[in-house]
VOMARTOR-831379 format. One record per residue: residue in one letter; x, y, z of N, C-alpha, C in turn. Coordinates in steps of 0.001 Angstrom, whole numbers, plus 500000, padded with zeros to 6 digits. Example, Ala and Ser with C-alpha at 12.3 -4.5 7.8 and 13.67 -1.06 7.14 Angstrom:
VOMARTOR-831379
a513190494310507800512300495500507800513200496700507800;s512850497750507080513670498940507140512900500030507870;
END
This chain:
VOMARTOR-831379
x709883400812596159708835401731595735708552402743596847;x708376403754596692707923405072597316706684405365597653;x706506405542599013704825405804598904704731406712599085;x703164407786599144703213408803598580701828409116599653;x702263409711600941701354410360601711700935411452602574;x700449412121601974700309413686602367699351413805603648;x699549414149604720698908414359606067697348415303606020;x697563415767605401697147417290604733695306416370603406;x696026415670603047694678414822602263694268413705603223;x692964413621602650691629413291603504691852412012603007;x692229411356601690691997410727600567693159409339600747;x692509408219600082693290407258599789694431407134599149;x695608407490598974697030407671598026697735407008598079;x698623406460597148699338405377597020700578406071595848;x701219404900595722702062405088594104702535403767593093;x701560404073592806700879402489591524702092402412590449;x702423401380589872703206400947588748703055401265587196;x703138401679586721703085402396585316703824401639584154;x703147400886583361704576400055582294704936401029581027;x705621401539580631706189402146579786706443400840578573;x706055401599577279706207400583575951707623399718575688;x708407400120576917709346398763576848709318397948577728;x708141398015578683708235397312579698708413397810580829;x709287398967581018709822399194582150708552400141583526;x709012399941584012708121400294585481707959402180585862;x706646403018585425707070404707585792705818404525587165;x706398405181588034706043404974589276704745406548588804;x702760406157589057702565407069589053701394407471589707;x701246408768590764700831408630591840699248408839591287;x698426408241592500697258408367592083696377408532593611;x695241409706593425694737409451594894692883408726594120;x692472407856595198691420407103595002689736407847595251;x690006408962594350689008410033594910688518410142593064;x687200410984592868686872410720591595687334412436591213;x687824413103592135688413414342591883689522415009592639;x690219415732592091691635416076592543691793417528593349;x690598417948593330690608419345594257691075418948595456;x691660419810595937692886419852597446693733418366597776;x693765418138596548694635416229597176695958416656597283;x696579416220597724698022415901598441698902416236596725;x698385415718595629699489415939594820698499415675593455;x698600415931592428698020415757590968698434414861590262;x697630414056589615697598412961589008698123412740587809;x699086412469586959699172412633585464698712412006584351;x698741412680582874697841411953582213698932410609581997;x698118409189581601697211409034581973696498408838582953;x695238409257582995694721409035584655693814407805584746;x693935407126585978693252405757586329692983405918588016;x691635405854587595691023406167589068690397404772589475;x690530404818591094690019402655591557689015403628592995;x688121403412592790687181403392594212687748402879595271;x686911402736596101687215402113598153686137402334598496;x685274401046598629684355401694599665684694401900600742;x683643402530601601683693402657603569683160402001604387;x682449400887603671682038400071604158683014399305605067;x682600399466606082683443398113606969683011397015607462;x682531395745606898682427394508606946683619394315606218;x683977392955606979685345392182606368684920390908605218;x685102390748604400685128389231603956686904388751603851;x686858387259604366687992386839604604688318385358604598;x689385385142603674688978383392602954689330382606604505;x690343383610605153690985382616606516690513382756607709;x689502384130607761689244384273609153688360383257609770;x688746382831610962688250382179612274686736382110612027;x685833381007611798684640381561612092684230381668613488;x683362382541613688683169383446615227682828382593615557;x681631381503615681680829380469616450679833379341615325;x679346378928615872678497377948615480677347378940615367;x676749379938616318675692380399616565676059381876616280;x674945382768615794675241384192615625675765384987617259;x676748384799617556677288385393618526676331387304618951;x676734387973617477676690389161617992675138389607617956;x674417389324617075672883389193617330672124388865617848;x672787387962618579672085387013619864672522387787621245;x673430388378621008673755388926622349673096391073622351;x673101391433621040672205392516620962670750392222621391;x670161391195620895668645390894621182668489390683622583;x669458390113623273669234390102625126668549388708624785;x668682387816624368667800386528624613668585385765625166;x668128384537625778668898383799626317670410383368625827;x670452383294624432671388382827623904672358383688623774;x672427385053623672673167385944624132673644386129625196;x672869385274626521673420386102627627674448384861627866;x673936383722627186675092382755627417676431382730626368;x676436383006625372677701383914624945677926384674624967;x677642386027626042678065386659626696679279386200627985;x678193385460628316679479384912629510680400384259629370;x680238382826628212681137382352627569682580383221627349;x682202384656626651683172385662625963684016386125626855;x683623386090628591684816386648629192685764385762629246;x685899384029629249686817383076628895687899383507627711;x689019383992628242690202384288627431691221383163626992;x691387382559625831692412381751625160693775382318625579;x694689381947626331696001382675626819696806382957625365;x697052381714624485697408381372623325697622382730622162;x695754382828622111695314383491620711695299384898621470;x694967385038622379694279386505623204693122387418622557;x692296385992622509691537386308621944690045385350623040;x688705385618623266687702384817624114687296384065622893;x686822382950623512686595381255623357685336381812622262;x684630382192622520683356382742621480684269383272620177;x685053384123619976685613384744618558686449383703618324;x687096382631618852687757381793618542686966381036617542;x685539380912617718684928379720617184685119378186618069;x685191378559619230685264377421619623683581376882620709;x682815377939620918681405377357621128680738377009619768;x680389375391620305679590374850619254677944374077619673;x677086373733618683676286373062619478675663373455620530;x675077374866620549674477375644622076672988375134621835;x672825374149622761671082374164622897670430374733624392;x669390375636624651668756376287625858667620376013625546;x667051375211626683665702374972627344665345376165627986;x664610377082628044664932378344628830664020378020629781;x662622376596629659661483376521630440662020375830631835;x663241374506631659663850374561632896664710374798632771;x665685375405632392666837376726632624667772375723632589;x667862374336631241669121373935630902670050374405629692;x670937374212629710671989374514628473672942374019628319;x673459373499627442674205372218626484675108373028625813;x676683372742625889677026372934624299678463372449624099;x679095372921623333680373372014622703681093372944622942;x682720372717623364683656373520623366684466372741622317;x685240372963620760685782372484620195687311372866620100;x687861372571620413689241373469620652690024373035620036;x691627373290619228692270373336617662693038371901618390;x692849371422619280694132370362619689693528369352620524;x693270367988620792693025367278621917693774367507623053;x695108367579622564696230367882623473696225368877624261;x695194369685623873695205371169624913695522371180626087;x696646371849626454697022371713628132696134372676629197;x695159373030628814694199374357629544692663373565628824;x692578372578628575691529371952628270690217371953629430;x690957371207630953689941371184631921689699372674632197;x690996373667632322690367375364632988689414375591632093;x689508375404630782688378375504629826686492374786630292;x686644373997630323685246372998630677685365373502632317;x685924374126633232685857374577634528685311375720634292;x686159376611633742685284378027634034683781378086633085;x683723377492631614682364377516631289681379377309631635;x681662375903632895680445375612633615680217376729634642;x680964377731635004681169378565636696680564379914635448;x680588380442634586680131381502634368678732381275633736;x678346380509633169677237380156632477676382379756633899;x676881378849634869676036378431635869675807380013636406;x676668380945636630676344382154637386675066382444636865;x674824382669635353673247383401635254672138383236635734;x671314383628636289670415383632637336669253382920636790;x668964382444635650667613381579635146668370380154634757;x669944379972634619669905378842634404670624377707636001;x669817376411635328669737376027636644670782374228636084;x671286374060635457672294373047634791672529373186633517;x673629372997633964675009373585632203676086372008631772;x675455371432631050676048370565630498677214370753629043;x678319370551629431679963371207628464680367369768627954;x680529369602627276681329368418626230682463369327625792;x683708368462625794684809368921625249685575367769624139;x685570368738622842686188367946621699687293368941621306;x687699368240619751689019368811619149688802368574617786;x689319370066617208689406369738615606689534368599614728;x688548368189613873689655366816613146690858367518612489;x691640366181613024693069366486611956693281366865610629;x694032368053610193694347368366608964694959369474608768;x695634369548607724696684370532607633695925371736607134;x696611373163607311695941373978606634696437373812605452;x697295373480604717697083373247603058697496372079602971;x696467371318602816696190369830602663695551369618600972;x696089371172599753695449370322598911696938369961598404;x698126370344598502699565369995598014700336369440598303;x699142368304599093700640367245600166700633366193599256;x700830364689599398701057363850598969699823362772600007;x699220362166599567697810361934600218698296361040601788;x699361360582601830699694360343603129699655361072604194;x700178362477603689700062363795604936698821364424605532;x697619363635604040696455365362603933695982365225605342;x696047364398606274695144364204607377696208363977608770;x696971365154608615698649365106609636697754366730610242;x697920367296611323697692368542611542698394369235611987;x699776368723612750701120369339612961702019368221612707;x703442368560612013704456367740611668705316368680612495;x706021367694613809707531368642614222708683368196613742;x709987368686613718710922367756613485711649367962615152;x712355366747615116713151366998616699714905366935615838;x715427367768615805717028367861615104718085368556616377;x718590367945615703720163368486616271721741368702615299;x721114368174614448722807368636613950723855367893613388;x723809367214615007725409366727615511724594365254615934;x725357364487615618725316362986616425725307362990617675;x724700362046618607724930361543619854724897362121620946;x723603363556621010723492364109621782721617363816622243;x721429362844622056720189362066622500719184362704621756;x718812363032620199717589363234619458716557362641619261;x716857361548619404716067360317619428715304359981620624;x716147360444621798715792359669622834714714361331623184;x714666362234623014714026363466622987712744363306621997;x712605363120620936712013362964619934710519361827620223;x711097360861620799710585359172621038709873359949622338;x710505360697623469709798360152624694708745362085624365;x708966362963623853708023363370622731706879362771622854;x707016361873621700706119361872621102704787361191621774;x705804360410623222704806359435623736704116360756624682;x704435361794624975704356362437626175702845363580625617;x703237363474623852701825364124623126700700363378623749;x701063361771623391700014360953623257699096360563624589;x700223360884625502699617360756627221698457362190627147;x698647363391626869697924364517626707696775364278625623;x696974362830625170695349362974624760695306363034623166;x696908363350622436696631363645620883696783362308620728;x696527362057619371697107361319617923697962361640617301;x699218360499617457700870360914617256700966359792616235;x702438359792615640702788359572615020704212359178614825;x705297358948614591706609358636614887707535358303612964;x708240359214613093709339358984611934710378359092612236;x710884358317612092712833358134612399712788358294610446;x713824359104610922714509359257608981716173359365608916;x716687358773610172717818358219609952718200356774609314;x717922356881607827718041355643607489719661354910607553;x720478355832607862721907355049608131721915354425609397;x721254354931610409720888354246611774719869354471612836;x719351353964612172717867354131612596717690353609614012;x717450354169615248717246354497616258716063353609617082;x714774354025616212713360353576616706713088351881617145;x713905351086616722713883349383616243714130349684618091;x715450350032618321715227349891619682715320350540621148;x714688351589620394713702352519621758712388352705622618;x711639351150621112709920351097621487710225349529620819;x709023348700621712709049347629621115707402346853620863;x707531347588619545705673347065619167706239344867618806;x704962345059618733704682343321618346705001343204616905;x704944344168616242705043343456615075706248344609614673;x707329344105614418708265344501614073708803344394612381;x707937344578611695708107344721610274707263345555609554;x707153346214608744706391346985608007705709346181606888;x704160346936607206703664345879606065702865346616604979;x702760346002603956702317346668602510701102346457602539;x699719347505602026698787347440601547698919347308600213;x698512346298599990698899345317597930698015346016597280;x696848346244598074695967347102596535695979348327596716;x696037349290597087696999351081597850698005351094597761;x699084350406597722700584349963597462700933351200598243;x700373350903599285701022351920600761701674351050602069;x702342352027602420702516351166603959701898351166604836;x701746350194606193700833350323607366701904350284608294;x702033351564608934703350351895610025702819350579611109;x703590350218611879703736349532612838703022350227614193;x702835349628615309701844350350616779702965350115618026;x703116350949618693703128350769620000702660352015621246;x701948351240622025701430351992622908700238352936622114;x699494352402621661698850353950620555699693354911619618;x700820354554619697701157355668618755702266354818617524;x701745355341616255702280355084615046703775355434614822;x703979354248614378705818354113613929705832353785612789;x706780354238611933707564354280610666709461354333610757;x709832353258610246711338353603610501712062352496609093;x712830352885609077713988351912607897714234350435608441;x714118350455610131714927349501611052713693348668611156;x712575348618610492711260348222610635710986347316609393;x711963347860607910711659347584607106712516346176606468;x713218345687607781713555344327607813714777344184606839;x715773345477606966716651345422606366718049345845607347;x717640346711608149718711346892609368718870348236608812;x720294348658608757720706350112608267721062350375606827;x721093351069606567721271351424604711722533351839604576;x723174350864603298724007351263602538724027351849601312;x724062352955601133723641353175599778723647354924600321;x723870355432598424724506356714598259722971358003599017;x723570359081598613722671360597599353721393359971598191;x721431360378597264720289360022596072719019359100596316;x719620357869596794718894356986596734718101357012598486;x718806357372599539718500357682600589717399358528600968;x717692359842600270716490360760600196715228360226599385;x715145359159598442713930358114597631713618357741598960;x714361356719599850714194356135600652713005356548601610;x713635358045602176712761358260603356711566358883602558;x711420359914601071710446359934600665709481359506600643;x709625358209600302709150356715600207708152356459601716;x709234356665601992708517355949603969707314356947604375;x707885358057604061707413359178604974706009359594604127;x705963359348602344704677360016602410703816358764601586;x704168357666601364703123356250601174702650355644602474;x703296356031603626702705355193604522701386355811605004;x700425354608605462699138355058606202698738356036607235;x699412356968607325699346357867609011697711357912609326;x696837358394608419695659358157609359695099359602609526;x694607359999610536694141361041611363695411361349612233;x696527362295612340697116362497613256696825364092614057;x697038364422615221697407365267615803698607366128615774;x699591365035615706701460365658615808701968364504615070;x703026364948613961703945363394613604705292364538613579;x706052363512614726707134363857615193707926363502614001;x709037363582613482710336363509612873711602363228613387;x712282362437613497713601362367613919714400362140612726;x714730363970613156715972364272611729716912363444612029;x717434362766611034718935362645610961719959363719610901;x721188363308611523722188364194611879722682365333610774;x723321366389610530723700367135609358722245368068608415;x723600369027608098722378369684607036722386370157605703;x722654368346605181722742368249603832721221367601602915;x721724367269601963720435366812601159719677366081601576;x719732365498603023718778364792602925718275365659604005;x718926365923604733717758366918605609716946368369604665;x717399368751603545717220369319603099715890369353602129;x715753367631601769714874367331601251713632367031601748;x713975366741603153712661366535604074712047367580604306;x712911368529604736712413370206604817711418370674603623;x711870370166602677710858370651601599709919369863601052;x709822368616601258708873367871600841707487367688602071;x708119368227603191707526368110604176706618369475604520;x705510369586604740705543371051605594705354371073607188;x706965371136607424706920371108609142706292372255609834;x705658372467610616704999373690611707706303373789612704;x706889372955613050707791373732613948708754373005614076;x710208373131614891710955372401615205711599372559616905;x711985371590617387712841371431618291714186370920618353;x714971372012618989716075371959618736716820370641619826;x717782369903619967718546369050620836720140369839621081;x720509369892621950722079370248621753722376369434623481;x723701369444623782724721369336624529725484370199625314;x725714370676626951726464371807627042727794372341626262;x728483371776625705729868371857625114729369372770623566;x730063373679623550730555375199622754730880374113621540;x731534373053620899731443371915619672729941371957619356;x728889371560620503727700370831620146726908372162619649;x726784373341620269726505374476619745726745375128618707;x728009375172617817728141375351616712727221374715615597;x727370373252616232726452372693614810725107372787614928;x724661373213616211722774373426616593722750375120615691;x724067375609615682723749377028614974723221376855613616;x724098375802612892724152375946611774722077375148610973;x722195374311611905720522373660611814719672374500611728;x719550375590613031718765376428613275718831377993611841;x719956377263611505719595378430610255719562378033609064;x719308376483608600718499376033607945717157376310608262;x716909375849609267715337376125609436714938377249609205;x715723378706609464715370379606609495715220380245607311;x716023379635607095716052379694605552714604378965605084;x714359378104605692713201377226605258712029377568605790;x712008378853606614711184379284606912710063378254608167;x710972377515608787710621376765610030710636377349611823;x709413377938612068709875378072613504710691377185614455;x711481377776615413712406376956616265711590377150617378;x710992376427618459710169377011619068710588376259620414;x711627375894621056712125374862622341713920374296621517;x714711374813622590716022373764622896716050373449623925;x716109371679623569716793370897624467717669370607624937;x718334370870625825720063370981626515719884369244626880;x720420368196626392720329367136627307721824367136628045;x721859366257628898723181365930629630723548366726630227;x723068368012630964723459368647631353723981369070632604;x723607368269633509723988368161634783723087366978635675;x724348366712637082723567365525637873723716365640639400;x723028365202640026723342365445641336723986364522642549;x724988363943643149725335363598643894725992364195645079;x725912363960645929726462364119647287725778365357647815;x724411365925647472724024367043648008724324368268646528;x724549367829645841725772369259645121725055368392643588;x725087369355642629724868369523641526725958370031640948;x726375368477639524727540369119638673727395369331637673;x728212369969636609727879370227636016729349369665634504;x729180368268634295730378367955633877730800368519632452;x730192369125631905730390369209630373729995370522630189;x730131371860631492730124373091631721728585373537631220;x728569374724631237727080375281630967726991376079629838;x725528376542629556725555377782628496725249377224626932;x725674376454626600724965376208625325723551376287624782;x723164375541625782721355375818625449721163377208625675;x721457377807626882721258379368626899721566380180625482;x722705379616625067723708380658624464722867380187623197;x721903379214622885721062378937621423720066379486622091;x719192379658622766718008380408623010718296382095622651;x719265382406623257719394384121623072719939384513621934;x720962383569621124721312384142619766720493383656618241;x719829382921618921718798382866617827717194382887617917;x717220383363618995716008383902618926714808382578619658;x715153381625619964714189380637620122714062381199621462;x712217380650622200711712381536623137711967380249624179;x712050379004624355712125378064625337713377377430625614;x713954376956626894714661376145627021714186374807628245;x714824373718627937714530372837628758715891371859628691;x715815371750630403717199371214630765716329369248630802;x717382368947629983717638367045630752718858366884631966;x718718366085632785719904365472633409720439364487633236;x721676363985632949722487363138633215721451361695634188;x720942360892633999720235359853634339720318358669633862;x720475357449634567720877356341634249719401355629633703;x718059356056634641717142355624633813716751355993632351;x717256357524632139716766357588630878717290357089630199;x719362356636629988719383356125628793719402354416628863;x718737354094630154718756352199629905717011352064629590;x716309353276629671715144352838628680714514353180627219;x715770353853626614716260354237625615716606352345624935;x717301352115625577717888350454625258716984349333625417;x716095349380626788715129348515626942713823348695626137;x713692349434625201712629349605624159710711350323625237;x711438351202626425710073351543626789710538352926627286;x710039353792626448710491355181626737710325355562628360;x711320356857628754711094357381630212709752357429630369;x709325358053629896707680359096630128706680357818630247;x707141356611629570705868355505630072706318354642631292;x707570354653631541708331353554632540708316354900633931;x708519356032633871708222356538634926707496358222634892;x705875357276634236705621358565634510704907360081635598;x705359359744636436705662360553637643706943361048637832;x708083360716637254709793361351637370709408362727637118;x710808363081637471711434364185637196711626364473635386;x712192363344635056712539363629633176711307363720633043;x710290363182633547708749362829632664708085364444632653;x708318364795633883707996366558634298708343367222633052;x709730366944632950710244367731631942709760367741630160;x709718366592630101709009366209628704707570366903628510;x707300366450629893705532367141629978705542368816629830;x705996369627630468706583371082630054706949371003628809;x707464370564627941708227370404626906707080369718625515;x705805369491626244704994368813625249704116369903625506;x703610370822626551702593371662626498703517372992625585;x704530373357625555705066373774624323704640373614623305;x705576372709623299705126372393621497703540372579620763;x702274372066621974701460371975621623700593373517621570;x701083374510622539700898376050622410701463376592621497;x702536376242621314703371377170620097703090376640618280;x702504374916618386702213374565617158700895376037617042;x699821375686617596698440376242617898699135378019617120;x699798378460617899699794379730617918700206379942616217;x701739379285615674702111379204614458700700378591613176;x699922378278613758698740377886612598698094379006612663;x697279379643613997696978380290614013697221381667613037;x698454381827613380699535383133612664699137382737610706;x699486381571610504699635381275609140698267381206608435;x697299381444609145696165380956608248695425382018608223;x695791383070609124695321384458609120696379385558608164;x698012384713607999698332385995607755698167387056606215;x697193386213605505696876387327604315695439386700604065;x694803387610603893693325387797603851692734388781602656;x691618388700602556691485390004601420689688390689602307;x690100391352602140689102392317602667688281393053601369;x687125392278601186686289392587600014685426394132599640;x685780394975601285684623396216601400685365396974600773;x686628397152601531687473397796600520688154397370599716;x688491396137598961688895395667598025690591395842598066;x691552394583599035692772395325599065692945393842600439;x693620393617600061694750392108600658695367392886601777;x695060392034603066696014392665604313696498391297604742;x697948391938605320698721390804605380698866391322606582;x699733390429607408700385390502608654701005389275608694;x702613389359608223703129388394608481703259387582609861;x703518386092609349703845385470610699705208385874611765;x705326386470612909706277386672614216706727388164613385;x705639388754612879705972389991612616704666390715613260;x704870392419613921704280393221614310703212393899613575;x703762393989612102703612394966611022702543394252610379;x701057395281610061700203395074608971700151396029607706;x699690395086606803699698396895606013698502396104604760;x698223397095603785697481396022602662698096396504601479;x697486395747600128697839395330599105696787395641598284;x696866396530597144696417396164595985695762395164595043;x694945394151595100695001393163594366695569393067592822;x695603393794592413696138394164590851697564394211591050;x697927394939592092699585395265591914700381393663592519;x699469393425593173699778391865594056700072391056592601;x699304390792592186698941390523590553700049390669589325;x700032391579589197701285392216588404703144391909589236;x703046391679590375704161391108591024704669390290591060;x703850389162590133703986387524589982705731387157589594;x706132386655589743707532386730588957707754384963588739;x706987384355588338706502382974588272706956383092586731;x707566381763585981707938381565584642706638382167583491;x705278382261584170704221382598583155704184384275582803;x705132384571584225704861385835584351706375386485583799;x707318386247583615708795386737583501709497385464582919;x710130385706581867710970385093580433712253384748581904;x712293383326581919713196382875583205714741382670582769;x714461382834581407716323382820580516716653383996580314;x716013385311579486716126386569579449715568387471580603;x715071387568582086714328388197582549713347389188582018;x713158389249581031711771389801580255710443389879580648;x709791391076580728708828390742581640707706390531580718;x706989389519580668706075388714579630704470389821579975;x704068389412581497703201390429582505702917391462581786;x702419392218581082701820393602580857700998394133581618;x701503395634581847700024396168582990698967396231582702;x698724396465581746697715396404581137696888395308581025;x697517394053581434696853392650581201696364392148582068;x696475393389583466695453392648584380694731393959584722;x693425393939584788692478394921585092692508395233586493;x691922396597586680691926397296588006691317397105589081;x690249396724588409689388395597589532689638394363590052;x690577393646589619690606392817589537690310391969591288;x689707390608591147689625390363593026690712389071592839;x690642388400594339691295386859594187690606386235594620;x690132385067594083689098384110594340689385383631595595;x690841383067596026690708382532596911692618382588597240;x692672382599598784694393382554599546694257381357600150;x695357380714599993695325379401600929697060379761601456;x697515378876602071698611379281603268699560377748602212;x701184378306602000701487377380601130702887377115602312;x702783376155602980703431376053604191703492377517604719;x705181377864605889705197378924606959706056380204605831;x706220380495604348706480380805603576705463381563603016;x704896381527602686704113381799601222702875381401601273;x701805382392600405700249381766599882699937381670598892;x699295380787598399698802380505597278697555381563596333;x697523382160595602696169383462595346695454382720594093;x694483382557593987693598381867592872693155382833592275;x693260383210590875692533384419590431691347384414589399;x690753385053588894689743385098588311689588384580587160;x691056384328586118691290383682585013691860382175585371;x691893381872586775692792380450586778693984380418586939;x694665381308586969695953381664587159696446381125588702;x697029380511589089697579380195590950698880381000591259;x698903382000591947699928382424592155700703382077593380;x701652381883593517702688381962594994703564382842595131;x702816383145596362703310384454597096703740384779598195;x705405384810597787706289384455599461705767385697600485;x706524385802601660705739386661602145706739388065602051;x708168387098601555709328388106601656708812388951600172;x708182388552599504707879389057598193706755390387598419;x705727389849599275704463390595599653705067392019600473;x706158391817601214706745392906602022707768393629601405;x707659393656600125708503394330599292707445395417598193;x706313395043597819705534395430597076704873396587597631;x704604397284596560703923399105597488703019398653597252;x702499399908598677701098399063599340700519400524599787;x698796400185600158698181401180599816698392401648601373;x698339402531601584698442403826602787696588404632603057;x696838405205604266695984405674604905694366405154604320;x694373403633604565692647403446604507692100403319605640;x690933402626605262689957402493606223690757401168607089;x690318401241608321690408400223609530689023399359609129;x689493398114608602688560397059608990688116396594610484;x687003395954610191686560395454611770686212394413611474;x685970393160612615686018391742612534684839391580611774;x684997390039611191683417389977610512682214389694611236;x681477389709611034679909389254611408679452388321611200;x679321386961611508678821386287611438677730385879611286;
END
């Protein structure tokens, strides 16, 4: 579609969809003015004119709420409570780049102003936060600076767990708040042993983890951790599972389920881990790790979609073999619309005699970071402790955690836990509807580009079986059948893909984003500004 914008008009212009009595689409321009003197171009009959206000307040189903407390009124009035989210506000989130006040993360502000105390909550999207203490450090150092207060008491908490679209999971997930997968591809380049000392390395930082091995042909987990109770057990009246414990953190595996490894066809395999992965009890989690099984066929295929992963980490090997098949993973994910956000090079080199070798040459992990785009790398070494506690059932990161591998995991867990943060962040903001002017702005996720939307034409774009004859492509949709006004009740985020639009008749639409960036969209409006709380 063509848009249609003249430098020269003052005026809102676009080029709206037109159905012709067979259906077909006459592109026809319209400016959003109630008259056509000096506009950019003339309107034809028929004419259909849509307002805009100028109002700039935002309404927005996803935006951030600013605070607990009226941030910006409190800090116009000059009262105490202003001057302490004032100071709060110069605290910058590295993450969001955005201050701790618009984050919504001051909560709970109480001021005594008679002896100059003040209380309050910092709630932040992760327990795991690796900038947690600079957080509770500098709040107490700028708030203590103000000259009437004389003790600043900071509590530091974390979101409860939950997904941003927690109404389409399967009730095992609704209370998961990041799912990673740890994949590789290829066999026998230590996923497991990456994945496992993971997950323990979340749980040292303070989250609520979780653990899935979904290699049901050889399941890994039986002996890399060794909880007490080594069987999986059934809740008889929930007819759910209760994953197994070790160390605090929740396990689920096939090798648990007191059968050893599975024989049996792709079909029944993918039931299998279904099965495991969304009846069992997870609970409240923080992170539930994944350990893909090898390949990227149906069954990885099926996890991908039954699952909604936030991110993945890649595993590979120096050897140009092990890289090929990390290519081919990484563009599953990329089809599935999964960030890659860290490769792991394991085995990559060791040191004796003064000298560092390098037996199985270099560059693979490099050579997957730069051709596909992933922003991290992290080297393993060649170490005899890591893979005899791989065997002895007590991961590196708990048997030595002060090492060198443990360093590495730990770098490798404040990742994951910045880049989950940032990817929610991205997804739960990226389409909104802005009620002043009436018109959906998107900004896709790891894209630059904003622009907005029509709600009507958004509307009319549906290409869902209700909306388009799925045997004849026929378009069922009439323009006419959705009004000009029309609003959307409500956007929810339908995994790292697509949102869900609720409309005024009941209708649920899904709306990829590759779909949304194809649709003409309205040109030269108004600049929204954040909301008001």
């Amino acid at each position: 579609m063509q848009l249609l914008h003249a430098p020269s008009c003052p005026r809102l212009c676009f080029q709206t969809p037109n159905r012709n009595s067979k259906g077909g689409l006459l592109s026809l321009g319209k400016c959003l003015q109630p008259s056509t003197a000096n506009c950019c171009f003339q309107p034809q009959k028929p004419e259909r004119w849509m307002w805009v206000s100028d109002k700039r307040s935002v309404f927005s189903f996803f935006a951030p709420k600013a605070t607990s407390v009226d941030a910006s009124s409190s800090a116009a009035t000059g009262t105490a409570e202003g001057d302490v989210l004032k100071a709060l506000s110069q605290i910058i989130d590295p993450d969001f780049g955005t201050d701790i006040v618009s984050c919504g993360f001051v909560k709970d502000l109480l001021i005594d102003e008679a002896s100059g105390e003040v209380s309050f909550r910092l709630e932040l999207t992760t327990p795991a936060c690796p900038i947690k203490d600079m957080f509770e450090q500098q709040a107490n150092e700028v708030v203590a600076r103000l000259p009437w207060v004389k003790k600043v008491s900071v509590t530091m908490s974390a979101q409860p767990a939950k997904p941003i679209f927690a109404g389409e999971l399967p009730a095992g997930l609704r209370r998961i708040s990041n799912i990673v997968a740890v994949s590789s591809c290829k066999g026998g380049v230590g996923k497991s042993t990456v994945a496992v000392n993971l997950a323990y390395t979340l749980a040292g930082m303070g989250a609520r983890v979780g653990v899935f091995d979904a290699d049901v042909y050889g399941p890994s987990l039986p002996t890399m951790v060794s909880p007490e109770n080594r069987l999986l057990e059934m809740n008889p009246e929930k007819r759910t599972i209760i994953p197994t414990d070790y160390l605090g953190v929740k396990l689920v595996s096939f090798g648990f389920a007191g059968r050893g490894r599975a024989i049996m066809r792709g079909p029944m395999v993918s039931g299998v881990i279904d099965q495991l992965l969304t009846t069992s009890e997870w609970g409240e989690l923080d992170y539930l790790v994944i350990d893909m099984p090898p390949g990227t066929g149906d069954i990885q295929l099926t996890l991908c979609q039954v699952v909604p992963l936030t991110a993945a980490v890649i595993v590979t090997t120096p050897q140009k073999l092990a890289f090929i098949d990390v290519a081919k993973g990484v563009r599953m994910f990329s089809k599935l619309k999964v960030p890659c956000v860290a490769v792991v090079e394991n085995m990559c080199h060791f040191d004796a005699d003064g000298k560092r070798y390098y037996p199985f040459g270099r560059g693979s992990g490099s050579q997957a970071c730069t051709q596909c785009g992933i922003p991290h790398l992290f080297d393993l070494p060649i170490r005899p402790t890591l893979s005899a506690s791989g065997d002895s059932g007590t991961p590196e990161v708990v048997a030595d955690p002060q090492g060198e591998v443990a360093k590495t995991f730990q770098d490798l867990g404040v990742c994951v836990v910045r880049q989950c943060a940032k990817i929610r962040q991205q997804v739960s903001t990226a389409v909104t509807y802005d009620k002043s002017i009436k018109a959906i702005m998107v900004k896709v996720p790891d894209s630059e580009e904003e622009f907005l939307l029509h709600p009507a034409t958004v509307r009319r774009n549906d290409r869902s079986a209700q909306s388009v004859d799925e045997w004849t492509g026929e378009q069922k949709l009439q323009y006419g059948d959705i009004p000009e006004d029309i609003e959307p009740e409500e956007i929810r985020p339908m995994g790292n893909y697509a949102v869900s639009i609720t409309w005024p008749d009941g209708f649920s639409q899904i709306a990829p984003y590759d779909q949304l960036q194809m649709i003409e969209r309205l040109v030269n409006a108004p600049q929204p500004t954040a909301v008001q709380s």
